[in-house]
PAGUNU-727863 format. One record per residue (C-alpha): chain; x, y, z; residue number from 0. Coordinates in Angstrom, 3 decimals, padded with zeros to 6 digits. Example, Ala and Ser with C-alpha at 12.3 -4.5 7.8 and 13.67 -1.06 7.14 Angstrom:
! residues 2
SITE chaine        u        v        w num
SITE      A  012.300 -004.500  007.800   0
SITE      A  013.670 -001.060  007.140   1
//
This chain:
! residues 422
SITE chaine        u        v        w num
SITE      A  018.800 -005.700 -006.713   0
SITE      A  015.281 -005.021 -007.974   1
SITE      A  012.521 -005.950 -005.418   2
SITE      A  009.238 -005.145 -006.386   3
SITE      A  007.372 -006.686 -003.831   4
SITE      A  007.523 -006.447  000.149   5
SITE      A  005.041 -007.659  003.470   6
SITE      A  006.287 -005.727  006.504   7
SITE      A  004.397 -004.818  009.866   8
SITE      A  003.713 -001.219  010.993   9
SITE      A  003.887 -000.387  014.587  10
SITE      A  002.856  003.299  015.445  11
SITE      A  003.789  004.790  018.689  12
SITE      A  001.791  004.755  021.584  13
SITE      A  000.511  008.081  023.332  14
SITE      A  002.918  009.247  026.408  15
SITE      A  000.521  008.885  029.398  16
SITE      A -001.262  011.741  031.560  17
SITE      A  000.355  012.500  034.770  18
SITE      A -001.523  012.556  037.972  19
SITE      A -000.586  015.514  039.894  20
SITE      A -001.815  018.129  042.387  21
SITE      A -000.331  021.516  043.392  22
SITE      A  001.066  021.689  046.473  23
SITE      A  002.648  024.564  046.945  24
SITE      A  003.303  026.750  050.205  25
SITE      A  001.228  030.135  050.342  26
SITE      A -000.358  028.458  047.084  27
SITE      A -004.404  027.717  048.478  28
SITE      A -006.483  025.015  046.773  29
SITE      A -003.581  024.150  044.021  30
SITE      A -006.029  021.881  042.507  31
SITE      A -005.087  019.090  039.579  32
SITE      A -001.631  019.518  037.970  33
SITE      A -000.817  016.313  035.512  34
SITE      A  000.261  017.080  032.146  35
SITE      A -000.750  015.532  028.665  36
SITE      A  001.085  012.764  027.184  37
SITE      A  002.520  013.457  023.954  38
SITE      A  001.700  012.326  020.802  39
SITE      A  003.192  008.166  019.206  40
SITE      A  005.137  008.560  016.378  41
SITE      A  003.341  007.839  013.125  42
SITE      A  004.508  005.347  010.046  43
SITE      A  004.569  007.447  006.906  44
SITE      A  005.595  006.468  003.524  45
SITE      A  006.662  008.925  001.085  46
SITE      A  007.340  008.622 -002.420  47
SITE      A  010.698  009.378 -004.113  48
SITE      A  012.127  009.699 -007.674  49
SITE      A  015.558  008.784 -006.823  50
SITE      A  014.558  005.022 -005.431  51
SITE      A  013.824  002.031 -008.374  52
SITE      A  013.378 -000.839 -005.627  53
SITE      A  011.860 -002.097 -002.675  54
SITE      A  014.807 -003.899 -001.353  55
SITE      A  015.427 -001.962  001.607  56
SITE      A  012.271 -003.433  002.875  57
SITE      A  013.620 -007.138  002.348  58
SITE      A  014.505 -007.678  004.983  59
SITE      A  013.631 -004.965  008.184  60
SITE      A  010.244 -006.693  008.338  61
SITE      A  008.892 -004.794  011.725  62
SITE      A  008.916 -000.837  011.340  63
SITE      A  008.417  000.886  015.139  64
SITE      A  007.803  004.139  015.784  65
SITE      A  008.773  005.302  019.250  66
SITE      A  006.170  006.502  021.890  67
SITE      A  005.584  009.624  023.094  68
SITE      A  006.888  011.243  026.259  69
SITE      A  004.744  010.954  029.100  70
SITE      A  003.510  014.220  030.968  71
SITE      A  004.802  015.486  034.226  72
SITE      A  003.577  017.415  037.079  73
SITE      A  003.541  021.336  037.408  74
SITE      A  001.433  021.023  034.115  75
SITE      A  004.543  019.902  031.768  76
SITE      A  003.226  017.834  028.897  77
SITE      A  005.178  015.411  027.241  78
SITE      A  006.734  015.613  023.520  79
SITE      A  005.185  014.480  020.410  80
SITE      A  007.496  011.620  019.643  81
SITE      A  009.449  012.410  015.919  82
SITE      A  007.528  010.429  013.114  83
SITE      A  008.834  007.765  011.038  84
SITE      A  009.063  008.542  007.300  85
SITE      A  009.544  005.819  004.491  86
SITE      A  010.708  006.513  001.220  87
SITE      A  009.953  003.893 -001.508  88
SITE      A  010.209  004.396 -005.159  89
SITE      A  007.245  006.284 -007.076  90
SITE      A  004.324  003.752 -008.561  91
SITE      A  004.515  002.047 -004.682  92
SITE      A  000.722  000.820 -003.522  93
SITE      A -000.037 -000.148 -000.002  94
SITE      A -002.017 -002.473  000.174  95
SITE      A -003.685 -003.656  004.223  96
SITE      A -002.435 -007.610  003.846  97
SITE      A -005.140 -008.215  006.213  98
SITE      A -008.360 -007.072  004.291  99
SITE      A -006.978 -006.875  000.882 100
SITE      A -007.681 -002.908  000.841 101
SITE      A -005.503 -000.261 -000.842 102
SITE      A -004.200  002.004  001.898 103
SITE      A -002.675  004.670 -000.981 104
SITE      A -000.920  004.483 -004.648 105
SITE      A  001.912  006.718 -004.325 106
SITE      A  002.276  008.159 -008.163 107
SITE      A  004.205  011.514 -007.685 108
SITE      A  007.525  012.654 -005.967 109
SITE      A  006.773  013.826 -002.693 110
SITE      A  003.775  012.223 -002.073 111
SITE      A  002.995  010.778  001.247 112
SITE      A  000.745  009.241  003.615 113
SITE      A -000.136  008.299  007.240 114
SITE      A -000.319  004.438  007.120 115
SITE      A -000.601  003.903  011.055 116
SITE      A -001.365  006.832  013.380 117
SITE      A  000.351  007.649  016.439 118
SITE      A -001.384  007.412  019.725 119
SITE      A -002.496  010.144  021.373 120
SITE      A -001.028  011.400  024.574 121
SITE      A -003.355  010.310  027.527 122
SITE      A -005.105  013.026  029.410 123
SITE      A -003.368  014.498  032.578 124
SITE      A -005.774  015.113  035.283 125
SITE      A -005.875  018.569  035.252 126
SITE      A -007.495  018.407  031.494 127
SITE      A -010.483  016.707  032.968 128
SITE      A -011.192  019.686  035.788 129
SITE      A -014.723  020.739  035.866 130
SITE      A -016.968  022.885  037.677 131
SITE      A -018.446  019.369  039.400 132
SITE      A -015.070  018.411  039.942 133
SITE      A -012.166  020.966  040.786 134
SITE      A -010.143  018.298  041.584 135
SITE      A -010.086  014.584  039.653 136
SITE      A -008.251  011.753  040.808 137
SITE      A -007.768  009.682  037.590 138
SITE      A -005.516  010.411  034.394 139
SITE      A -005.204  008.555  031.232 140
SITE      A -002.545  006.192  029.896 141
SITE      A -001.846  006.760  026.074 142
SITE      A -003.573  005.597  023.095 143
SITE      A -002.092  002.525  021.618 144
SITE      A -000.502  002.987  018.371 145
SITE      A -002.187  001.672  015.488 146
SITE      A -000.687 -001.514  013.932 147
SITE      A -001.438 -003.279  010.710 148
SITE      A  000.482 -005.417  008.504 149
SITE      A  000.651 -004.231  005.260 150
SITE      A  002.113 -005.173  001.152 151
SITE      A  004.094 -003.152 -000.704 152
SITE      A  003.946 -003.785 -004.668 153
SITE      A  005.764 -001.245 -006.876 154
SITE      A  004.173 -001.205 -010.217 155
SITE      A  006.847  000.808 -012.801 156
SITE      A  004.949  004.035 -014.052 157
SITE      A  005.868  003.649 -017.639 158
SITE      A  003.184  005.421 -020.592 159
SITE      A  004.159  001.940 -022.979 160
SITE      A  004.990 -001.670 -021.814 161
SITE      A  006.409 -003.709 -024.310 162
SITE      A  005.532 -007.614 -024.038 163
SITE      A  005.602 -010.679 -025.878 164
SITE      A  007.323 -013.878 -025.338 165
SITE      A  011.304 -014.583 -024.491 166
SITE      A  013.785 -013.502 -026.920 167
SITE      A  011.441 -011.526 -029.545 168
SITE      A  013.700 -008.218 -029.317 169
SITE      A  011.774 -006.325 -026.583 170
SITE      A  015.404 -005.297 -025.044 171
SITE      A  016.805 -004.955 -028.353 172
SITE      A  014.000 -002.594 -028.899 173
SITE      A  014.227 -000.280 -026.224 174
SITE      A  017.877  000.217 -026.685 175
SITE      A  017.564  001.178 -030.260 176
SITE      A  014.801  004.225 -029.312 177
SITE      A  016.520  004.671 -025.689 178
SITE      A  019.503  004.988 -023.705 179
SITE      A  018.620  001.929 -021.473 180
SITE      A  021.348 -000.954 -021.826 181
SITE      A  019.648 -004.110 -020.869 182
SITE      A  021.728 -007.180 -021.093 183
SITE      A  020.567 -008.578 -024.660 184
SITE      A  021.771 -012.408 -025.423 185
SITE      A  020.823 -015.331 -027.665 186
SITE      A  018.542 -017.139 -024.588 187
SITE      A  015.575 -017.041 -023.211 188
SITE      A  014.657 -014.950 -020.210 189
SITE      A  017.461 -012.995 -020.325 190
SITE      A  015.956 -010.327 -019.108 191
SITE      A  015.039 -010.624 -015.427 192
SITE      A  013.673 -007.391 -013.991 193
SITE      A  011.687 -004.401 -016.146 194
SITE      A  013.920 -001.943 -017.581 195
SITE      A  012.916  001.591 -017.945 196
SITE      A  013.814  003.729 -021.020 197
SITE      A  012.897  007.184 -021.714 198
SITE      A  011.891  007.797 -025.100 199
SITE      A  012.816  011.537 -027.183 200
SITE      A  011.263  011.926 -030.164 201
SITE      A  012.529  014.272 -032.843 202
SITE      A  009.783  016.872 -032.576 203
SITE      A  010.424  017.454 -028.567 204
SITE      A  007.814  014.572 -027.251 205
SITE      A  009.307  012.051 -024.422 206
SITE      A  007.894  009.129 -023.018 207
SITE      A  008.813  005.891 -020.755 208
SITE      A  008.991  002.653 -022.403 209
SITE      A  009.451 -000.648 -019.691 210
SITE      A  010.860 -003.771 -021.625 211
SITE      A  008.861 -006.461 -019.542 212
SITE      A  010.592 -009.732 -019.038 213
SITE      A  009.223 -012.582 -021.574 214
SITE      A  006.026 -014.241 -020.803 215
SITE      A  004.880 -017.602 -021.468 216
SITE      A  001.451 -019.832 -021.584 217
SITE      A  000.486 -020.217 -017.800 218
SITE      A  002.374 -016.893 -016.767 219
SITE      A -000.794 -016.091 -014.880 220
SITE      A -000.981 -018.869 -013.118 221
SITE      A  002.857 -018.354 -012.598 222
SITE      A  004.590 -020.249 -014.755 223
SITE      A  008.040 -019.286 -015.979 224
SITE      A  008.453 -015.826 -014.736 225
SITE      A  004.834 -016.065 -013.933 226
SITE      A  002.692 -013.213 -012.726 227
SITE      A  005.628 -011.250 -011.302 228
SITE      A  005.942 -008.379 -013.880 229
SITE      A  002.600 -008.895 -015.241 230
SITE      A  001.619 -005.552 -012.988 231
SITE      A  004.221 -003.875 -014.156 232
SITE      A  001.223 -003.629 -017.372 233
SITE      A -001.464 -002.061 -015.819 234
SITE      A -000.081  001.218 -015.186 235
SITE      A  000.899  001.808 -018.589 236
SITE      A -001.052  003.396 -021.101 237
SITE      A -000.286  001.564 -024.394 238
SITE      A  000.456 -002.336 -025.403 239
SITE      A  003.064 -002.675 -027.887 240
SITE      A  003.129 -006.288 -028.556 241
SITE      A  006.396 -007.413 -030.005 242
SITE      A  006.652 -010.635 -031.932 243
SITE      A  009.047 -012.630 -033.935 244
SITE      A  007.847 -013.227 -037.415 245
SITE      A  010.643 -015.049 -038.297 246
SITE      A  008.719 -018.282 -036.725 247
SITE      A  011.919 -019.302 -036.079 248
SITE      A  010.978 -020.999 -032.832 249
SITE      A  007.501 -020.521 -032.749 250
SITE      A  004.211 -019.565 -035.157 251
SITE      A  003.547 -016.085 -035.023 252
SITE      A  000.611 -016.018 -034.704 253
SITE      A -000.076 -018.604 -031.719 254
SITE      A  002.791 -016.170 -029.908 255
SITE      A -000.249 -013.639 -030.099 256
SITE      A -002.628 -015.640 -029.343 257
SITE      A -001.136 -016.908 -026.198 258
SITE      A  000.358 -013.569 -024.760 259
SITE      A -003.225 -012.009 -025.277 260
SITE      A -004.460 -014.644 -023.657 261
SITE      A -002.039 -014.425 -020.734 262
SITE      A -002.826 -010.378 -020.319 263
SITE      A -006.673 -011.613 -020.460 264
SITE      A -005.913 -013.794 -017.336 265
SITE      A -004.436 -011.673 -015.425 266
SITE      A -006.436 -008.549 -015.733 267
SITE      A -009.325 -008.223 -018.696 268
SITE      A -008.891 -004.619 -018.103 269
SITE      A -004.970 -004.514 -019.919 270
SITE      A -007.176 -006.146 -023.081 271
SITE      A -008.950 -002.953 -023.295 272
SITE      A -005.470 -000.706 -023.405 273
SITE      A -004.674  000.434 -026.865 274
SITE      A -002.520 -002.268 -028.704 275
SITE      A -000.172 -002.021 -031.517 276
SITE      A  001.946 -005.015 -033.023 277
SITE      A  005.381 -004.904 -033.821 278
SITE      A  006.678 -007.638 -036.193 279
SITE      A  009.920 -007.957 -035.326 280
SITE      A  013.197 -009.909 -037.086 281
SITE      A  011.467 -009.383 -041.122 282
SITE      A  014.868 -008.911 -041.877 283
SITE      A  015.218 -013.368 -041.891 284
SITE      A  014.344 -015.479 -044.950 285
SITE      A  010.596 -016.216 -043.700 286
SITE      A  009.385 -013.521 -041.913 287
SITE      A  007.236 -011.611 -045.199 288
SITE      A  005.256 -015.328 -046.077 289
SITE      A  004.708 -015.223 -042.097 290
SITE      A  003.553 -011.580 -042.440 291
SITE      A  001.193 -012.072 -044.882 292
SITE      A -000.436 -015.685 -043.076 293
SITE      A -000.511 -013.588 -039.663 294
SITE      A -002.267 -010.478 -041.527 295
SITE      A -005.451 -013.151 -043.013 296
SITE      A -006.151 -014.019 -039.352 297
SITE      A -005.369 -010.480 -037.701 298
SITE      A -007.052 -007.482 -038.947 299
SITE      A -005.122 -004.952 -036.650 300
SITE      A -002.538 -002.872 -037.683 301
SITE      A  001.398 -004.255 -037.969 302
SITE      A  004.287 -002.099 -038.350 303
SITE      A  007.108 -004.200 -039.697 304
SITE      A  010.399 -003.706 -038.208 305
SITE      A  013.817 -004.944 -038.120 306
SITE      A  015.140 -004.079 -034.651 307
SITE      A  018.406 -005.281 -034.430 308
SITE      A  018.938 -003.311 -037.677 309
SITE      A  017.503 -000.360 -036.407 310
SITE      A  014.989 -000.600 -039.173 311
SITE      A  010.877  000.943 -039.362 312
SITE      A  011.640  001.740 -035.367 313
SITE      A  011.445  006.030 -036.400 314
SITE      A  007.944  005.465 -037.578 315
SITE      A  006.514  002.857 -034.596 316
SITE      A  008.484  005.901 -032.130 317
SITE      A  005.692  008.616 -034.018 318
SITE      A  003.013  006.482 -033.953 319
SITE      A  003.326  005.699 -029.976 320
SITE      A  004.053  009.313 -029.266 321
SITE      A  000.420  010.010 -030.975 322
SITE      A -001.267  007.328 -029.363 323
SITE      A -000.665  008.990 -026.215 324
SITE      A -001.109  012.161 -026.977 325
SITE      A -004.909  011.089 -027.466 326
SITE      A -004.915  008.570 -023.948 327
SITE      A -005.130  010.620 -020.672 328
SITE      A -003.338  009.800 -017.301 329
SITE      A -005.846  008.242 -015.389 330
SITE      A -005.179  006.357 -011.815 331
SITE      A -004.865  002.995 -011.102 332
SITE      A -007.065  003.332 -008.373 333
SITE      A -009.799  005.493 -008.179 334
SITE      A -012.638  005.904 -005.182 335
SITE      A -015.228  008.935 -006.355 336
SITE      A -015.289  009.334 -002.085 337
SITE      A -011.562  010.374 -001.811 338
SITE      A -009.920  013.047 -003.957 339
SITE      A -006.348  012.515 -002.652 340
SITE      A -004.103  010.055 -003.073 341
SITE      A -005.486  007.885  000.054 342
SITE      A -008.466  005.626 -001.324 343
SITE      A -008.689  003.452  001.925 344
SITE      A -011.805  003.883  004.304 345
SITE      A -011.895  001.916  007.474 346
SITE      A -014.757 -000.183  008.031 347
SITE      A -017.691  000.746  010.706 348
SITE      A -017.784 -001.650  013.149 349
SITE      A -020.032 -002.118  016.492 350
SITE      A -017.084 -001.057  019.275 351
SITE      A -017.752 -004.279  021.117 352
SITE      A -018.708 -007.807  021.286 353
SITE      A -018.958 -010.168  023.787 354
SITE      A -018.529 -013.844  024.479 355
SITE      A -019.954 -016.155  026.950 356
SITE      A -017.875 -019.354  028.487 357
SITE      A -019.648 -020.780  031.208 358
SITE      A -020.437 -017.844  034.042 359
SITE      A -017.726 -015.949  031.939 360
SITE      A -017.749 -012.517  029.667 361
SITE      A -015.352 -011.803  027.445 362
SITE      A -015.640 -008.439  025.567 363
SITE      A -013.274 -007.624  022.682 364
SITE      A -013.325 -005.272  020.180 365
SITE      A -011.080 -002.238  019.174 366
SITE      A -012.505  000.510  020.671 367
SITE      A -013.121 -001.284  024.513 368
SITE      A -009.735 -002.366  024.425 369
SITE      A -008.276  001.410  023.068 370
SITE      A -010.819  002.703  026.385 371
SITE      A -008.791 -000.455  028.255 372
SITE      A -005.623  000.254  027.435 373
SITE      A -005.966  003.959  028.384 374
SITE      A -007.727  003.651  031.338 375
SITE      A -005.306  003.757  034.702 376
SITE      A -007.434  001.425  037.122 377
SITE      A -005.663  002.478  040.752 378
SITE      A -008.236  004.646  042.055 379
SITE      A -011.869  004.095  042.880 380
SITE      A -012.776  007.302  040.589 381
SITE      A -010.890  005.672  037.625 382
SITE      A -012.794  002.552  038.140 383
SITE      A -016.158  004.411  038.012 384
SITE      A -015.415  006.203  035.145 385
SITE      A -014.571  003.399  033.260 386
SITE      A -017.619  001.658  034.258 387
SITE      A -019.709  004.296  033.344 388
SITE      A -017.719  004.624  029.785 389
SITE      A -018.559  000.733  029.258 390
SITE      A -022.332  001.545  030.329 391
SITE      A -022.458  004.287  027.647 392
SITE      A -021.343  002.056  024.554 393
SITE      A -024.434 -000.298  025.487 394
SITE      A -022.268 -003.349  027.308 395
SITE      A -024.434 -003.740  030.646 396
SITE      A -027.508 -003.701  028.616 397
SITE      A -026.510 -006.562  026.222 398
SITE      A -024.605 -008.325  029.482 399
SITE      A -028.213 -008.342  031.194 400
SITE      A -029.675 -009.680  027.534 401
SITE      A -027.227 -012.277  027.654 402
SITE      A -027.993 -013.266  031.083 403
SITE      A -025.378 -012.322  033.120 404
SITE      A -025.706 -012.746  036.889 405
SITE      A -024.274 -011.082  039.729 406
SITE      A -020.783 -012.978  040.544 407
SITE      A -020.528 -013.637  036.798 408
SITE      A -016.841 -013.025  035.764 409
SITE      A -016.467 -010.173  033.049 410
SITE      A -013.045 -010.419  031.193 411
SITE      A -011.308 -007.827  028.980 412
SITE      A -007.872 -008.933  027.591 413
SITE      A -006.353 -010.492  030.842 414
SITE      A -008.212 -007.980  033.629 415
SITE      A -011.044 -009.811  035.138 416
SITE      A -013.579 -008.701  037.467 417
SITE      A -017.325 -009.576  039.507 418
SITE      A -020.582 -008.315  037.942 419
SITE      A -022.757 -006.403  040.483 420
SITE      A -026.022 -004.940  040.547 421
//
């Protein structure tokens, strides 16, 4: 089944907490802190392979998990890293963060990977936070959350020429007259229903992929017919061979251009700028040369005349594509001057905090005080006042005292809740 489009959720592992410990040991003097480290979440990483054509294994496991690390133990044991979770999905796969629109990566080559959510770390045991000022801490940390994000996956086929035009013009004949592809071919429209790949050999040792795109129609776009669903499958490739019947059998040549151009305009102005060449296809019926020669007047690009179900004027349009992209270099999809791998997504900077007033009562949210929440283990008195002094740091009892808190005022983060004092 060819899926080329998937929304799942990512769920990273959360950091194994820090273990609070002391030595106590016989004939062992001033054992001091002993908690381990947590280890490490698991993180989500995709990784392109060769062998996969389809997203359909993501059709339907929606929520991807990655287990959390092991917490740490006393006598100074830290926990495990917790084994990360690798997805494959077919090459030409982008990620795109549903959320924010953003692409997380564009996998284009076998093997290529990357992090899309991060394990947590492991929290801090207490011995890590020792000092000279204090031997022996009473506080450890719980581990980091995991990050989670919901993301969509959209393969777009990495073919060097797309063939389009509308239903039943000979774009599948095509492709299995100059390739070993076998698309189903019949007398009806949309007969094809996914993109089929077909690796072109020409005589003189060149190769390159051809993808027969399933017809398009006016108001594919707007997603009509088969609608915009392989109209992506176009912007990877590197040449437009427009295929149209000149037998006007069905329809007038040259509106079919028209239209089609018109539909590629729509959806991306860009795929208007590709190189184009026409293919008049079918001149072996009764009207196609007087359609030829009324499509020429009003088009002054060049048409190379073939009969495709005949196997005719296809040797010379295989030579002139091979050319073509001999001159056209690979470029990316998606390109960011900031990144030079593969990953083109930057995380916004945000303030860490922001805070809410309803009534007598604070709410603070943001990412980073709930991370410094979530990791913070509240059941000592030393815990507490290192938190508070952590929430003092980022500028929060400042702006609390701009806001006009007062003492007795509630202060809420997530569903902890506690008095302001002086």
């Amino acid at each position: 089944m060819f899926i080329d489009e998937a929304i799942v959720e990512v769920k990273a592992g959360d950091g194994g907490d820090g273990c609070l410990a002391f030595r106590r040991e016989k004939y062992v003097a001033l054992g001091g802190p002993f908690g381990g480290n947590g280890g490490r979440g698991a993180n989500i990483i995709f990784k392109a392979d060769s062998g996969l054509n389809t997203l359909v294994d993501f059709r339907y496991n929606k929520l991807i998990k990655g287990k959390h690390g092991e917490n740490g133990l006393g006598k100074g044991m830290h926990g495990k890293a917790a084994e990360d979770v690798i997805l494959k999905v077919p090459v030409g796969t982008t990620i795109i963060d549903e959320d924010t629109g953003l692409v997380i990566a564009d996998l284009t080559k076998d093997k290529e990977e990357v992090i899309v959510a991060k394990g947590g770390r492991g929290g801090r045991g207490n011995m890590a936070f020792a000092t000279q000022a204090n031997p022996a801490p009473n506080y450890a940390e719980n581990g980091e959350p995991g990050e989670e994000l919901k993301i969509k996956l959209e393969l777009k086929l990495l073919a060097d020429v797309g063939l389009v035009g509308k239903p039943s013009v000979g774009k599948s004949t095509i492709i299995s007259k100059i390739s070993a592809s076998k698309p189903k071919i019949a007398d009806y429209p949309f007969t094809t229903l996914k993109p089929n790949l077909g690796v072109v050999r020409v005589p003189d040792g060149r190769s390159f992929v051809v993808a027969d795109l399933p017809g398009l129609i006016e108001g594919a776009a707007e997603g009509t017919g088969l609608g915009d669903k392989f109209l992506k499958h176009v912007e990877r490739t590197r040449v437009i061979a427009h295929v149209i019947d000149m037998s006007g059998y069905t329809n007038d040549p040259y509106d079919d251009y028209v239209t089609i151009n018109e539909e590629l305009r729509k959806f991306d102005e860009n795929l208007l700028k590709k190189p184009q060449i026409i293919l008049a296809n079918k001149m072996d019926m009764e009207d196609s040369k007087e359609n030829l020669k009324k499509f020429k007047e009003k088009v002054s690009k060049e048409v190379y005349e073939i009969s495709a179900i005949k196997g005719e004027g296809l040797d010379k349009v295989v030579y002139k594509l091979a050319d073509l992209l001999d001159s056209i270099p690979k470029t990316q999809l998606y390109t960011n001057d900031k990144f030079e791998s593969h990953v083109i997504y930057k995380f916004k900077e945000e303030k860490p905090y922001k805070i809410t007033k309803e009534g007598n009562r604070y709410i603070i949210s943001g990412d980073e005080v709930i991370k410094l929440f979530k990791m913070s283990r509240l059941d000592t008195d030393e815990a507490v006042l290192r938190f508070s002094n952590k929430l003092k740091k980022m500028g929060i009892d400042d702006e609390l005292r701009n806001m006009g808190i007062e003492e007795g005022d509630i202060v809420q983060i997530l569903d902890f809740e506690f008095e302001f004092k002086e």
